[in-house]
C-alpha positions as CSV (number, residue, x, y, z in Angstrom):
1,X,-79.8,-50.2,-9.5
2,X,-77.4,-47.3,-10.0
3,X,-77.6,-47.2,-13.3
4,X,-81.5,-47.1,-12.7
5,X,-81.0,-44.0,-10.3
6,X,-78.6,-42.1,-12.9
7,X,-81.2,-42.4,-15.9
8,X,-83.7,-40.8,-13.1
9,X,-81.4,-38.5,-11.9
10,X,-81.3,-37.2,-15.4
11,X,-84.6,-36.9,-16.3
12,X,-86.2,-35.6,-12.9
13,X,-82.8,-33.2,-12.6
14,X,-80.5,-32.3,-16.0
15,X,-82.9,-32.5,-18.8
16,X,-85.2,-30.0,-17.3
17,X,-82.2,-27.8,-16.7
18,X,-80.5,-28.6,-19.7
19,X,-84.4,-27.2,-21.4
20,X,-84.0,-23.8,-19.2
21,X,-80.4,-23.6,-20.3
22,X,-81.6,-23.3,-23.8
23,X,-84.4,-21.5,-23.4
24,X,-82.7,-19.1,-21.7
25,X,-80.0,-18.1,-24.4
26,X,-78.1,-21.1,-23.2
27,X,-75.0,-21.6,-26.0
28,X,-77.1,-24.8,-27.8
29,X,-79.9,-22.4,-28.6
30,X,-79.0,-21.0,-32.0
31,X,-80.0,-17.1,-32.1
32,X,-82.4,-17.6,-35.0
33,X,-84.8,-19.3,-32.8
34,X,-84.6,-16.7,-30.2
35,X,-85.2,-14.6,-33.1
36,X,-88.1,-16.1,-34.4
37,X,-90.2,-16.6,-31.2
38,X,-89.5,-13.0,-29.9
39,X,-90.7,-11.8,-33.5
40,X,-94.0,-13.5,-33.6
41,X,-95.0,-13.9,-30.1
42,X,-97.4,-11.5,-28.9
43,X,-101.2,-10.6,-29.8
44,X,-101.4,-8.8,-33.0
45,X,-104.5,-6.9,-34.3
46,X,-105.3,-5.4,-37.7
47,X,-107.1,-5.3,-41.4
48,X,-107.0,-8.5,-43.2
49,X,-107.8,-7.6,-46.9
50,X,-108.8,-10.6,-49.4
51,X,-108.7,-10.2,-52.9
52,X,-110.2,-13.2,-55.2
53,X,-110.4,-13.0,-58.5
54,X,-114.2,-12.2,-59.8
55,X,-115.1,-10.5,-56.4
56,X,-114.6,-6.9,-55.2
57,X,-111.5,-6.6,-52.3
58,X,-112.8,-7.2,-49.1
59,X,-111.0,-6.2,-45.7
60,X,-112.3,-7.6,-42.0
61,X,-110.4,-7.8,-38.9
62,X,-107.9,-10.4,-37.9
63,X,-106.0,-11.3,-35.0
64,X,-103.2,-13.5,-34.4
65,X,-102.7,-14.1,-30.6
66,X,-99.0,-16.2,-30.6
67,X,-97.6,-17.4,-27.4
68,X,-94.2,-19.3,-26.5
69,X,-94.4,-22.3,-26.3
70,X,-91.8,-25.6,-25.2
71,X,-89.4,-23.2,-22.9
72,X,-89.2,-20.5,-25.6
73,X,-88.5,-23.1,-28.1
74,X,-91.5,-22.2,-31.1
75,X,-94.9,-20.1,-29.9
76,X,-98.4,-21.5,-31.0
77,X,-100.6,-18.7,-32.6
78,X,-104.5,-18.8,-32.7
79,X,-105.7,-16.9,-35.5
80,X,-109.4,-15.8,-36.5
81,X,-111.7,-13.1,-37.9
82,X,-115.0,-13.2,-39.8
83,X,-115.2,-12.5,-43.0
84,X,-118.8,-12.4,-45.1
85,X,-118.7,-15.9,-45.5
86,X,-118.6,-16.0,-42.0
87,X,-116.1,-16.9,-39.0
88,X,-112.7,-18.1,-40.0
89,X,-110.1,-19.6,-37.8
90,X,-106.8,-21.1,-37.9
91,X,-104.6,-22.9,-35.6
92,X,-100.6,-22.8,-36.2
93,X,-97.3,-23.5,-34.7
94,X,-94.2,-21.2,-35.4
95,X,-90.9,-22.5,-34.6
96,X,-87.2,-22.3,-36.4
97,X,-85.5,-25.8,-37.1
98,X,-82.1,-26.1,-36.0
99,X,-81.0,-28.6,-37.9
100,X,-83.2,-27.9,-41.1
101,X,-81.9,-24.7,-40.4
102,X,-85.6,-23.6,-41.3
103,X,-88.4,-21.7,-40.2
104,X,-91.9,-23.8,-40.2
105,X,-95.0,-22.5,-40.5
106,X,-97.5,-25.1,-39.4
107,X,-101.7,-24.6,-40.0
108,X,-104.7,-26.1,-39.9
109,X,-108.0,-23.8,-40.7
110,X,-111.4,-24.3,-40.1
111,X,-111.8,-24.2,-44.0
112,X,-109.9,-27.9,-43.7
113,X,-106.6,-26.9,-44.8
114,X,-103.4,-28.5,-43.4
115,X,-100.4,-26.8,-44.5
116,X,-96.6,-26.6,-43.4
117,X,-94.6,-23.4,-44.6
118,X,-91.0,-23.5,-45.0
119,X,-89.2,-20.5,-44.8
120,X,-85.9,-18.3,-43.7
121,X,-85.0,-14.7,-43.0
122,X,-83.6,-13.1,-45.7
123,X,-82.6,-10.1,-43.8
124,X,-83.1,-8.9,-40.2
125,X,-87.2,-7.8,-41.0
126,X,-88.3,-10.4,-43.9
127,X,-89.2,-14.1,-43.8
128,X,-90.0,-15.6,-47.3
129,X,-91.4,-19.0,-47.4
130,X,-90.9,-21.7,-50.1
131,X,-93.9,-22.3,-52.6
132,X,-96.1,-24.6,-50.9
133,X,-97.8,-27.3,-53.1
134,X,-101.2,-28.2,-51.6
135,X,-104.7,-28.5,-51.4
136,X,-107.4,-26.0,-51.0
137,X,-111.2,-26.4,-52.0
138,X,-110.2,-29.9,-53.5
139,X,-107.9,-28.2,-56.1
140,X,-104.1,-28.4,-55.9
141,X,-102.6,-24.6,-55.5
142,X,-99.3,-23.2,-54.9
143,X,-99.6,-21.0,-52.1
144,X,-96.4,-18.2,-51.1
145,X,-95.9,-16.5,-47.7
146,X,-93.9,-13.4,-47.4
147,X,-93.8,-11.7,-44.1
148,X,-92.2,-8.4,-43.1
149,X,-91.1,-6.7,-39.2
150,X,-91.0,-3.2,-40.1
151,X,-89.9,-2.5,-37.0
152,X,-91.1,-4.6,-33.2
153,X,-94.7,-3.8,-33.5
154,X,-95.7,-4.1,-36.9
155,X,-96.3,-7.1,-38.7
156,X,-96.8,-7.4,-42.7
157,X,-97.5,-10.3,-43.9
158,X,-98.8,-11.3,-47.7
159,X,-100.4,-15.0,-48.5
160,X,-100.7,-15.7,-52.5
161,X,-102.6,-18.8,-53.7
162,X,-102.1,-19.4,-57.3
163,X,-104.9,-22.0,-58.7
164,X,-104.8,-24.1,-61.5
165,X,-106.1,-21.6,-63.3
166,X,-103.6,-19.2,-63.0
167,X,-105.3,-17.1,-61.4
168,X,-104.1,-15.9,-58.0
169,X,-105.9,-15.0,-54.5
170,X,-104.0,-12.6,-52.5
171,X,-104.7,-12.3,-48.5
172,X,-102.7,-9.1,-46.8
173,X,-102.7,-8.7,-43.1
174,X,-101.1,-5.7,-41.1
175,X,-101.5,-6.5,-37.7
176,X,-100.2,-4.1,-34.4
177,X,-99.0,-5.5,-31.2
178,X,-98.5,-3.1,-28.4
């Protein structure tokens, strides 16, 4: 019966505050995932400009509205725009691994893509992801993120899809938070 009331006692009472601990700077809390959340959360607004090979450049607004999520632990970002093949819309989650000692990237797009970026700072501004190797309109492509924090309200961020061909699609998006 103790026993019983102890593994209650610690999830009704210390898990939860162990949670805020963390959330809260607590010492377990490496500051890369403070880091991350703070630099993505928040709604950002700006010109998404496509470029596919064969086509003229075109450029349509985008918005990424990114919220923390789990006690501050990743944020969840709802993305979308309309383009001239119409309304386009992703869902992703954002969150640094502690023990991967990675930033993951997580999508999935009304266009049916699924995809899970890999990435780490590589300075104070700059997040470069790993190639990713997946699908998109039944072709394998290899698709790299690169995104930049000019300073706390700017956002930068450049998407390149290289097909089988060779050829590469390039999506840029400079969004604005206030």
């Amino acid at each position: 019966m103790l026993k019983s009331l102890l593994v209650l006692f610690w999830f009704a009472i210390l898990l939860p505050l162990s949670a805020l601990a963390q959330s809260q700077g607590g010492s377990s809390a490496p500051p890369e995932l403070k880091k991350t959340v703070e630099a993505i959360a928040g709604k950002w607004s700006g010109p998404m400009t496509a470029r596919i090979p064969g086509m003229a450049p075109e450029t349509f607004n985008w918005i990424m509205d990114c919220r923390s999520v789990a006690l501050g632990a990743g944020a969840s970002c709802a993305n979308e725009g309309k383009a001239s093949i119409g309304l386009l819309s992703e869902s992703c989650l954002f969150a640094y691994d502690p023990d991967g000692k990675a930033i993951h990237y997580m999508c999935v797009s009304s266009m049916g893509e699924v995809h899970d970026h890999k990435g780490r700072w590589k300075d104070d501004k700059t997040i470069e992801f790993e190639p990713l190797h997946a699908g998109m309109m039944g072709q394998q492509v290899i698709e790299t993120l690169k995104w930049s924090f000019p300073d706390s309200h700017t956002l930068a961020k450049t998407s390149t899809v290289t097909m089988p061909s060779g050829s590469s699609m390039v999506f840029e998006f400079t969004g604005k938070r206030p």
